[in-house]
C-alpha positions as CSV (number, residue, x, y, z in Angstrom):
1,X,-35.6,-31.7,-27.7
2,X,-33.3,-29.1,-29.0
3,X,-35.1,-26.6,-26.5
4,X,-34.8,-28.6,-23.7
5,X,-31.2,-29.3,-24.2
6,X,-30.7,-25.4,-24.4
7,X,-32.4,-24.6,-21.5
8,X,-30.5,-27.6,-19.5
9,X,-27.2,-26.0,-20.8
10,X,-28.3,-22.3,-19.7
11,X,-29.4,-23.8,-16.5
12,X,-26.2,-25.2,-16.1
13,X,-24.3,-22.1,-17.2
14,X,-26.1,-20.2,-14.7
15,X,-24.2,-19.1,-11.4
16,X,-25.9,-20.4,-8.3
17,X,-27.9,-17.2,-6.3
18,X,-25.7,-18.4,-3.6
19,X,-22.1,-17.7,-5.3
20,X,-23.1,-14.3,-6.2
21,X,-24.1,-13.5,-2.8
22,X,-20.6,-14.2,-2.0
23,X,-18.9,-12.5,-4.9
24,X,-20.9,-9.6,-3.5
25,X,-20.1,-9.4,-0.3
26,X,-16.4,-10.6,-1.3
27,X,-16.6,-6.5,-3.0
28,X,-17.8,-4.8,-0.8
29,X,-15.8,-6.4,2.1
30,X,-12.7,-4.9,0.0
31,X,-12.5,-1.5,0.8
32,X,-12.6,-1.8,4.8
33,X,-10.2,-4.5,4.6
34,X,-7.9,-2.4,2.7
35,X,-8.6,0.7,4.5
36,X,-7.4,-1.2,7.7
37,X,-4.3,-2.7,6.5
38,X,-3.2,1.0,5.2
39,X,-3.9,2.7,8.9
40,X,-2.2,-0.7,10.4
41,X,0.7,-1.1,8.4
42,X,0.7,2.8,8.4
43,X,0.9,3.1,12.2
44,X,3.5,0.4,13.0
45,X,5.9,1.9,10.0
46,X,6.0,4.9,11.8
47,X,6.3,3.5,15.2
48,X,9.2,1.0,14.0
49,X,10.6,3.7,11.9
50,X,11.0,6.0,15.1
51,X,12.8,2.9,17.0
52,X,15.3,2.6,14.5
53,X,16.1,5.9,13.9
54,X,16.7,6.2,17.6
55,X,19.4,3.6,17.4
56,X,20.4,4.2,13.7
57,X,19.9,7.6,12.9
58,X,21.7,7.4,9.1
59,X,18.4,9.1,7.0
60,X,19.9,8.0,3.9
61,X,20.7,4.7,4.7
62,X,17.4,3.6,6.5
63,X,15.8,5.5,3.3
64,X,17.1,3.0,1.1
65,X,16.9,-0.2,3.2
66,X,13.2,0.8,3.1
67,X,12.8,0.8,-0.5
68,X,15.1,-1.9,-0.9
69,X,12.8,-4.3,1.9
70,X,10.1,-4.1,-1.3
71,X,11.9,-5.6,-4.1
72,X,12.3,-9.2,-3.2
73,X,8.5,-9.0,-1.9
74,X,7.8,-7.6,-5.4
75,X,9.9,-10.2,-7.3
76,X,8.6,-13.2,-4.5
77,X,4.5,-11.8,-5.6
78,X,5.4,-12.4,-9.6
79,X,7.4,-15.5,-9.1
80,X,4.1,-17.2,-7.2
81,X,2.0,-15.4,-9.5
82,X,-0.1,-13.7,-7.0
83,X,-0.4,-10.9,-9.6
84,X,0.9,-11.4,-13.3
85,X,4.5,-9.8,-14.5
86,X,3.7,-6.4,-16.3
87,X,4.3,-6.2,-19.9
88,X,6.1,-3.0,-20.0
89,X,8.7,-1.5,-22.6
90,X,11.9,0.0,-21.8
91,X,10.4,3.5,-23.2
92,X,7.4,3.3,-20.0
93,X,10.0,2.5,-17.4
94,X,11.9,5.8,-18.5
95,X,8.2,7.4,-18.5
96,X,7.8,5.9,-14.7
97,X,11.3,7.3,-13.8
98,X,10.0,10.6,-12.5
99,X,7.2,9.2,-10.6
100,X,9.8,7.4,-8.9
101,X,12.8,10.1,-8.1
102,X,9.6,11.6,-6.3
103,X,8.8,8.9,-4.8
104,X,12.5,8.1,-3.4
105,X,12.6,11.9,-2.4
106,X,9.6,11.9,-0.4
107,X,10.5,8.7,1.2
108,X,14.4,10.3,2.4
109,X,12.5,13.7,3.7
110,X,10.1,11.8,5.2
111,X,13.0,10.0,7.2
112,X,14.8,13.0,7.6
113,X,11.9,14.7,9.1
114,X,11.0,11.7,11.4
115,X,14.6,11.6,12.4
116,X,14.3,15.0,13.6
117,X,11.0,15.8,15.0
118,X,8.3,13.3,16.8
119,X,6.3,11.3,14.8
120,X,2.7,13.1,16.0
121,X,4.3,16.5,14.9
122,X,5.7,15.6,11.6
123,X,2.2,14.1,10.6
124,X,0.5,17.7,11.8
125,X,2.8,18.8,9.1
126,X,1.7,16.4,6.6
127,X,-1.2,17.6,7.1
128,X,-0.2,20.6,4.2
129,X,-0.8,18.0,1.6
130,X,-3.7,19.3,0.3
131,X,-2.0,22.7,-0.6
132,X,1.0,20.9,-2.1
133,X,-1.9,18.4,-3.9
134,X,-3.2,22.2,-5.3
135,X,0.1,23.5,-6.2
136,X,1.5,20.6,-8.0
137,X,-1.8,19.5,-10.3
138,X,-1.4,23.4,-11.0
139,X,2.2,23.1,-12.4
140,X,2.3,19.4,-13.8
141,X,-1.5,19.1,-15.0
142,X,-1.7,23.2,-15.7
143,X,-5.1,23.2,-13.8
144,X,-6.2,25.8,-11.3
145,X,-9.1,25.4,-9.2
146,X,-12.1,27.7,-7.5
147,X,-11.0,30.4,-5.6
148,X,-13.0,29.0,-3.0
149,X,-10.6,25.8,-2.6
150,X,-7.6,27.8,-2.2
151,X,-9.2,29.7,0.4
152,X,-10.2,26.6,2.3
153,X,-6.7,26.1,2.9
154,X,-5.9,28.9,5.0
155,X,-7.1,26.7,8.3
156,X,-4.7,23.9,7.6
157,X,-1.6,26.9,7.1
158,X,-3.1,28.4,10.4
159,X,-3.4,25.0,12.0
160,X,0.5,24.1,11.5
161,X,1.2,27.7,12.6
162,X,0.0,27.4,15.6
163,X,1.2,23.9,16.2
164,X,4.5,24.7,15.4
165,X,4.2,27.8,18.0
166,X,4.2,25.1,20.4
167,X,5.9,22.1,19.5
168,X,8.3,20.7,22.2
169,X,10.2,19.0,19.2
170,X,9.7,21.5,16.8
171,X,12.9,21.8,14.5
172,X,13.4,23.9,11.2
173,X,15.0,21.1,9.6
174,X,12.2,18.6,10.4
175,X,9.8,21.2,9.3
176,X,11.4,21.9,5.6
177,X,11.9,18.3,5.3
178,X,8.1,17.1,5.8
179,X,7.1,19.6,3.7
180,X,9.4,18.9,1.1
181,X,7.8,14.8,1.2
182,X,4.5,16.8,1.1
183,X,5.5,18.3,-2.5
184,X,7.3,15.1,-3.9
185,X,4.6,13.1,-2.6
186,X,1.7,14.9,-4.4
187,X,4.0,15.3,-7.5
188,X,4.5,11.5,-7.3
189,X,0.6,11.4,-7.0
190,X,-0.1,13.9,-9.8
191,X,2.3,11.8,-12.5
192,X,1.1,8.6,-11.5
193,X,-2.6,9.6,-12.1
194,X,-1.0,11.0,-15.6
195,X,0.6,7.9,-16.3
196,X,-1.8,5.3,-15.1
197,X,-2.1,4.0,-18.3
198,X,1.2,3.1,-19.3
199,X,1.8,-0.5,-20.0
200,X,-0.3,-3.9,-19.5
201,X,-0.3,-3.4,-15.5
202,X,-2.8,-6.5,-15.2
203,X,-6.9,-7.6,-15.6
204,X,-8.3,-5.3,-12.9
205,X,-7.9,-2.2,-10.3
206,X,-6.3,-4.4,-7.9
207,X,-3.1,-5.7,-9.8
208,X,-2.5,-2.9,-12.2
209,X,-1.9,-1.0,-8.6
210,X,0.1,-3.9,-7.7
211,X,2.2,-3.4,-10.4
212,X,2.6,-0.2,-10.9
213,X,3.9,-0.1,-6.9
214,X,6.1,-2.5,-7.8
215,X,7.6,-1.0,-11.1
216,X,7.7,2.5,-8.7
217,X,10.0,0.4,-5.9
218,X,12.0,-1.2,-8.1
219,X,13.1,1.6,-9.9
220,X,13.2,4.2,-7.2
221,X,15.7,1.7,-5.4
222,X,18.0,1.9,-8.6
223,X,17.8,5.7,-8.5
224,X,18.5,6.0,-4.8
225,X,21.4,4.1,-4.6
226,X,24.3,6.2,-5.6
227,X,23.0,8.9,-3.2
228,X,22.6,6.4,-0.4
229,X,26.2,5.5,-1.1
230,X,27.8,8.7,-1.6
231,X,25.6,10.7,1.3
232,X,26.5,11.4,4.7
233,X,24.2,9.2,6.8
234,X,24.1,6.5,3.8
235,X,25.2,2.8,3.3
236,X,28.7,3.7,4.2
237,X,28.0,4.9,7.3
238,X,26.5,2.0,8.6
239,X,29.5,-0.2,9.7
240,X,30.0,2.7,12.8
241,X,26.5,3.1,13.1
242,X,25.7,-0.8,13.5
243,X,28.6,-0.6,16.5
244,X,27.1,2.7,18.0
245,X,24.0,1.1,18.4
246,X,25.3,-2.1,20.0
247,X,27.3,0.1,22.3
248,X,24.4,1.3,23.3
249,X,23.2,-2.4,24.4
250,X,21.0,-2.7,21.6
251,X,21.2,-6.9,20.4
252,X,22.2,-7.5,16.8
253,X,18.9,-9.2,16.3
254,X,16.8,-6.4,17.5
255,X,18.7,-4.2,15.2
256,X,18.3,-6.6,12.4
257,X,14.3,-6.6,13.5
258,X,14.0,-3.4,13.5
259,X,15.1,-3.0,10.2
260,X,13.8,-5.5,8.5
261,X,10.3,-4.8,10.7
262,X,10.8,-1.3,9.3
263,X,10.9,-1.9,5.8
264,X,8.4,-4.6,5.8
265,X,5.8,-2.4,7.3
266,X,7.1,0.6,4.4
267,X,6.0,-1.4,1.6
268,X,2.7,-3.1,3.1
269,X,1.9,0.5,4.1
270,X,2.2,1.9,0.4
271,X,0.6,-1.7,-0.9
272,X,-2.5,-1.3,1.1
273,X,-3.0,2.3,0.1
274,X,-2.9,1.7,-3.5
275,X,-5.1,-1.2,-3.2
276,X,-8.0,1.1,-1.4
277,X,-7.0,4.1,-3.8
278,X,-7.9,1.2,-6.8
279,X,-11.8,0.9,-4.8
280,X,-12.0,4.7,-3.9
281,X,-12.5,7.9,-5.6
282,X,-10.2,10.3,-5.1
283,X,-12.6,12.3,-2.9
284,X,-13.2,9.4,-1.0
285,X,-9.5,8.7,-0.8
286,X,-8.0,12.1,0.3
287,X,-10.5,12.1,3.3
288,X,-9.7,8.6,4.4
289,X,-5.7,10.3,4.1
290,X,-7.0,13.0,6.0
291,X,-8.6,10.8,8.8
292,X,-4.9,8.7,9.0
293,X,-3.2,11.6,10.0
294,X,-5.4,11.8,13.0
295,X,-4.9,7.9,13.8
296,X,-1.2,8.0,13.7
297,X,-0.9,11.2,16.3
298,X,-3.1,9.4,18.8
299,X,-1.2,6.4,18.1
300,X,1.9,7.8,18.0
301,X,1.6,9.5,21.2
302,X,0.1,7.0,23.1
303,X,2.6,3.9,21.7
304,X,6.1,6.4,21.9
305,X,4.7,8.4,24.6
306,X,5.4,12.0,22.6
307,X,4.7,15.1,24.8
308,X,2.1,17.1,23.0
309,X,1.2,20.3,24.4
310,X,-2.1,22.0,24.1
311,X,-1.2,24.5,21.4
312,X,-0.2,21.9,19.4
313,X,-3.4,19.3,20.2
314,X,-5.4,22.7,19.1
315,X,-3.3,23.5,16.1
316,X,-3.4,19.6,14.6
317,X,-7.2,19.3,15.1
318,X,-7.7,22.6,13.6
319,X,-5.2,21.6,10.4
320,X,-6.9,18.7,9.9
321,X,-10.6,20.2,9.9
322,X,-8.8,22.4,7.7
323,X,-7.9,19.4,5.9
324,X,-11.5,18.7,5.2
325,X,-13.3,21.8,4.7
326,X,-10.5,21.8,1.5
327,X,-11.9,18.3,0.4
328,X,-15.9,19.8,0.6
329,X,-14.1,23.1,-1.3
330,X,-13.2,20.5,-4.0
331,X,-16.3,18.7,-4.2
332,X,-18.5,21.3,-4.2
333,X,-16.3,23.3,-6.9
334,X,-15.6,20.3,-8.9
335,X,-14.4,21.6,-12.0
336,X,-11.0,22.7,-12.6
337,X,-9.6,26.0,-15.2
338,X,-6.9,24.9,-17.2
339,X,-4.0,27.4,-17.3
340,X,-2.7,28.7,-20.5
């Protein structure tokens, strides 16, 4: 009897061959659905972000509206519990507080630079990632890599070269600033890699990258704000701004939209990436990064109807091979030298 009542009780412990089917496919349906809502959310940041600036050209202002847009989205996801409130002390937000002056640095240049240039050339800028990716796990994590990944770079510099040649739009201003989100971007990268494992984040990949996104917007809003307040082009410009832009027949709401349609799709866009970034390797990752670039030119130019000359067609597609030929560079020299 005592047998038989084990075995009913296993049997009854047991999860049904159906159920894990679905817990199956449930995984591996995650990474395309993530992947997707990055490149989406991705796309109509930049095309909403371009409308706005059009009408509202304040870089600092925008920058920090964006941020901003993410903190009651953050605090809305805890209160509901669709993720559980990080346990965090006061000494890991001060560890998270570089991560997040880089983060708020790369999100004003990359305003600035979309402000100034068109959206497709600022991304064939972008593309220079990978060297700033090199540079800054060189300084921050003191490792150097293979000659041979250094070298695979040179297409992606010759790439922007000759793009820039070209460009209709091309400003130097634009140019310094999207490199410049390049650098605080990877840096941003770099230290949160370092720091992944600071604090209780959550149960699995998912929510700790929740979390830390959150903690990152929350605090990067906080750090912003004098600067967008003190700035030229920040939160006190915006009272003549606003009546610029409805001079120029633009309706209140659509200004409100676009603003709020800006910022919404800012934070959804860096949501979605760290969710596929928690189901990726970072191989895997920096070529899906890789492959965005090329989405947002095509979209970019077909949506906002950017002029793209030839030079510059040649130069981005050659950037962005360039852009992969680093990534097989990396895989197939692996291993990294750490400086001394």
């Amino acid at each position: 009897r005592a047998a038989a009542a084990a075995a009913a009780a296993a049997a009854g412990d047991a999860v049904p061959p159906r159920a894990n089917r679905l817990e199956k496919w449930q995984e591996r349906l995650k990474m395309p659905v993530f992947v997707l809502l990055w490149y989406f959310f991705n796309v109509q940041y930049n095309i909403e972000n371009k409308r706005l600036l059009a009408v509202f050209p304040l870089t600092w202002a925008v920058a920090w509206i964006q941020l901003f847009a993410g903190c009651p989205m953050v605090v809305l996801m805890w209160a509901f519990g669709f993720v559980q409130f990080p346990v965090i002390t006061k000494a890991d937000i001060w560890t998270l507080v570089p991560v997040a002056a880089f983060f708020a640095v790369a999100q004003v240049c990359t305003v600035a630079s979309l402000c100034s240039m068109a959206v497709s050339f600022t991304h064939v800028v972008k593309a220079l990632e990978p060297a700033a990716t090199a540079f800054a796990t060189a300084v921050i994590l003191k490792e150097v890599f293979h000659p041979a990944v250094y070298l695979s770079l040179i297409p992606v510099f010759a790439g922007v070269a000759m793009a820039s040649a070209s460009e209709v739009s091309f400003a130097l201003f634009g140019f310094a600033t999207a490199m410049l989100s390049n650098f605080a971007l990877s840096a941003r990268n770099v230290l949160a890699t370092k720091f992944g494992s600071v604090g209780d984040m959550g149960a699995d990949k998912v929510e700790r990258m929740t979390n830390q996104l959150s903690i990152l917007t929350l605090v990067a809003t906080v750090l912003l704000l004098p600067l967008a307040i003190a700035s030229p082009g920040g939160l006190l410009d915006c009272p003549p701004a606003w009546h610029a832009a409805l001079d120029q027949n633009v309706p209140a709401a659509e200004l409100v939209y676009r603003m709020a349609a800006s910022g919404f799709h800012f934070y959804m866009y860096q949501l979605s990436s760290f969710w596929a970034l928690s189901q990726a390797s970072p191989m895997t990752y920096s070529v899906l990064n890789t492959l965005k670039r090329v989405v947002i030119i095509i979209a970019s130019v077909v949506v906002l109807r950017n002029p793209l000359s030839m030079g510059t067609a040649v130069g981005a597609a050659v950037a962005i091979a360039g852009g992969f030929l680093y990534l097989v560079a990396k895989r197939r020299f692996p291993s990294s030298v750490p400086t001394k």
